[in-house]
C-alpha positions as a LaTeX table, in Angstrom:
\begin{tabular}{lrrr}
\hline
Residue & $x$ (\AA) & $y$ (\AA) & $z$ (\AA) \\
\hline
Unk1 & 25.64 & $-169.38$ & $-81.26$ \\
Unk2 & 24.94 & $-165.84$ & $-82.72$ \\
Unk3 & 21.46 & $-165.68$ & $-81.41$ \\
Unk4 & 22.14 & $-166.33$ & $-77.96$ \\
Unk5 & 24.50 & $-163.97$ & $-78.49$ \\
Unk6 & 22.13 & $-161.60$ & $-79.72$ \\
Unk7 & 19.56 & $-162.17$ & $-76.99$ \\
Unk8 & 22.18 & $-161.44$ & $-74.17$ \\
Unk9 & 23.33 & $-158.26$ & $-75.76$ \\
Unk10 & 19.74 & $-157.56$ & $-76.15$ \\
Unk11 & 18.90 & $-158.47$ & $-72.38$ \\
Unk12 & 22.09 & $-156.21$ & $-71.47$ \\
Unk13 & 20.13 & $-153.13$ & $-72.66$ \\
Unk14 & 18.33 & $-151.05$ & $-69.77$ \\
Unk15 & 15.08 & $-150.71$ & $-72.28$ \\
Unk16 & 13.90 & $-152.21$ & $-75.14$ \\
Unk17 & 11.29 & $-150.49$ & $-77.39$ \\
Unk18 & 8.67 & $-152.84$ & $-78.55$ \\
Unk19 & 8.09 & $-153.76$ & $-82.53$ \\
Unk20 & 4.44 & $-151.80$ & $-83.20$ \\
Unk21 & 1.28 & $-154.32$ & $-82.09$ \\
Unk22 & 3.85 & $-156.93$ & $-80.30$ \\
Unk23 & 3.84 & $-156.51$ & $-76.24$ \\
Unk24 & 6.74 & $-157.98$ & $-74.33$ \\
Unk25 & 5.96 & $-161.87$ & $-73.73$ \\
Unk26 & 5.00 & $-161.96$ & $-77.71$ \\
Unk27 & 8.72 & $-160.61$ & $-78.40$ \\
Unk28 & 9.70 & $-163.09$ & $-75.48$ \\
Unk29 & 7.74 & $-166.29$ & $-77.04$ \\
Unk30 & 9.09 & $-165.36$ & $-80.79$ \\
Unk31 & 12.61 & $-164.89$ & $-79.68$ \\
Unk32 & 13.19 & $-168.13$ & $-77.92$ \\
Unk33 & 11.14 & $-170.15$ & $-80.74$ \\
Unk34 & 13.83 & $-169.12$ & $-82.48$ \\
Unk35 & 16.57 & $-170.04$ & $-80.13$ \\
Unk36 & 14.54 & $-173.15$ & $-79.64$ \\
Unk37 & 14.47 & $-174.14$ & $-83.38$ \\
Unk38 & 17.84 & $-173.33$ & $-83.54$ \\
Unk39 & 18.81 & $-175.97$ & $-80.91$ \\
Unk40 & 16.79 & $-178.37$ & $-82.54$ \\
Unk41 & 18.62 & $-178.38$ & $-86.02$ \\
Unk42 & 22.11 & $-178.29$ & $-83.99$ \\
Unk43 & 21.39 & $-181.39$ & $-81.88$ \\
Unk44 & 20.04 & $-183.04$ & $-85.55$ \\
Unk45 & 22.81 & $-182.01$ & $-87.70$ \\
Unk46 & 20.29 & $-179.97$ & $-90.03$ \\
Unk47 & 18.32 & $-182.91$ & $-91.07$ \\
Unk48 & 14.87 & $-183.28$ & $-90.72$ \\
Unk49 & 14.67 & $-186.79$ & $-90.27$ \\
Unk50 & 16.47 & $-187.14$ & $-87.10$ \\
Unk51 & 14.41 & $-185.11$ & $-85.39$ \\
Unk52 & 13.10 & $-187.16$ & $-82.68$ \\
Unk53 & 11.44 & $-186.82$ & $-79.40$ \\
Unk54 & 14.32 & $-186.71$ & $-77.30$ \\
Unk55 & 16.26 & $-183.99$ & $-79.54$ \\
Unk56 & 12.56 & $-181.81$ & $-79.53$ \\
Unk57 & 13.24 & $-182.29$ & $-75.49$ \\
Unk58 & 16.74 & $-181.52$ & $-74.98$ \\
Unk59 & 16.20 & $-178.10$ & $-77.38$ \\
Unk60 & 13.58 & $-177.26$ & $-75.30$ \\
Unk61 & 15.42 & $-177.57$ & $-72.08$ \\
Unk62 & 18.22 & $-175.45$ & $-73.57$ \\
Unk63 & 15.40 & $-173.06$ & $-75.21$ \\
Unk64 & 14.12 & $-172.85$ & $-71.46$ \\
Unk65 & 17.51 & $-172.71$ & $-69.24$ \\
Unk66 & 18.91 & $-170.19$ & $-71.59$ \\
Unk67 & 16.01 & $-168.21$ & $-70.56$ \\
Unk68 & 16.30 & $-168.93$ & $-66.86$ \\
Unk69 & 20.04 & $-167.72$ & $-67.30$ \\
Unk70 & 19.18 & $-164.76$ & $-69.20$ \\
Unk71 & 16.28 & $-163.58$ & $-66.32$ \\
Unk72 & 19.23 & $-163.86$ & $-63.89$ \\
Unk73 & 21.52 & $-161.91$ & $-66.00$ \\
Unk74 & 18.98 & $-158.79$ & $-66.16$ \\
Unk75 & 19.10 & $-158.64$ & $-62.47$ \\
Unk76 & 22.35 & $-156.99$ & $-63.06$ \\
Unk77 & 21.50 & $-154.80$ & $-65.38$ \\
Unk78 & 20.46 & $-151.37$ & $-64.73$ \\
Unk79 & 16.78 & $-150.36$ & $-65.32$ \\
Unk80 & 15.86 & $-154.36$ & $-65.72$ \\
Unk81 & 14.53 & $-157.49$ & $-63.50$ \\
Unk82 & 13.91 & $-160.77$ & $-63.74$ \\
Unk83 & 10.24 & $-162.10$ & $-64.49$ \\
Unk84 & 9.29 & $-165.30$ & $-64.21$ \\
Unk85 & 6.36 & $-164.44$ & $-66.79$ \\
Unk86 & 9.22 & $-163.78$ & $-69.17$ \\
Unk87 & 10.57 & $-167.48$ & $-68.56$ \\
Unk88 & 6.81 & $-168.76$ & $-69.19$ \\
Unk89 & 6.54 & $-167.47$ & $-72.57$ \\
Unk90 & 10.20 & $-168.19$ & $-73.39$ \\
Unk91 & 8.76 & $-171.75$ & $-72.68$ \\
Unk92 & 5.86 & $-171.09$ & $-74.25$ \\
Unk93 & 7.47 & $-170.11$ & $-77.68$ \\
Unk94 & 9.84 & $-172.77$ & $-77.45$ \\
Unk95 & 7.54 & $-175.68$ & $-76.63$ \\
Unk96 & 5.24 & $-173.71$ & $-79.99$ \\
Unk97 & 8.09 & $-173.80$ & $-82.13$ \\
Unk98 & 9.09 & $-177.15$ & $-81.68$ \\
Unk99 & 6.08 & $-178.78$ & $-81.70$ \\
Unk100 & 5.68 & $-177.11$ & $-85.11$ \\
Unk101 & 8.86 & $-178.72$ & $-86.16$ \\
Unk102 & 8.10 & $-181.88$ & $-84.97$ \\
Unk103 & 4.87 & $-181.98$ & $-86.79$ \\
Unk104 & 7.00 & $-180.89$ & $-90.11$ \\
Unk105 & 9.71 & $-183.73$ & $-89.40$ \\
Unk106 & 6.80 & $-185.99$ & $-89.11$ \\
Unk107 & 4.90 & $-185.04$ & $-91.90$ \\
Unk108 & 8.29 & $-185.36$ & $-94.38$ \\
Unk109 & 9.42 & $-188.70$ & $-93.29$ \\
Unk110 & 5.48 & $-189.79$ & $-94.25$ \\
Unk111 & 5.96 & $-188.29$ & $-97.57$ \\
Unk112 & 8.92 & $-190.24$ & $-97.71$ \\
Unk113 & 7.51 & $-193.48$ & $-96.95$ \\
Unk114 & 4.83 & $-193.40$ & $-99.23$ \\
Unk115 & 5.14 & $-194.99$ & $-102.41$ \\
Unk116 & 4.41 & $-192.90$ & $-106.29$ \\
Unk117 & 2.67 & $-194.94$ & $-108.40$ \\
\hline
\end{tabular}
């Protein structure tokens, strides 16, 4: 997966500068959305209607043990360590993100079901 990729090589790096007006658990909660989301359209194939409660879960628990992994990682890395405040708002971005999607699978197979005159 090339954003997990991305977020190691990015969690390799001894500093990070910030985008302007977005602190570090912002970045965090954004970033694993993303990986969440990600997840989520892997485990379903791409289609919106089998999204499901138990895909939105197992995303998230990749979404959130990626993150544990990657906090363990930057306690090798020079000039980083591991925060378990980082690992909350991975969750929290993840847990944002899908519940968004959900909502939007939801939503679509509703539209689906209801008959045009």
């Amino acid at each position: 997966m090339l954003w997990g990729a991305l977020l190691f090589i990015l969690s390799s790096q001894p500093a990070l500068p910030s985008p302007p007006g977005v602190n570090d658990k912002q970045a965090h909660a954004a970033a694993y959305g993303v990986l969440a989301l990600l997840c989520l359209m892997g485990l379903t194939g791409w289609r919106w209607r089998r999204v499901a409660g138990a895909s939105v879960l197992a995303a998230f628990a990749l979404a959130v043990l990626y993150g544990i992994s990657d906090e363990i990682h930057q306690a090798f890395v020079p000039g980083r360590t591991p925060d378990v405040a980082d690992v909350a708002a991975d969750a929290a971005g993840a847990a944002l993100a899908l519940a968004g999607a959900w909502a939007w699978a939801i939503l679509l197979g509703r539209r689906a079901s209801v008959p045009r005159p």
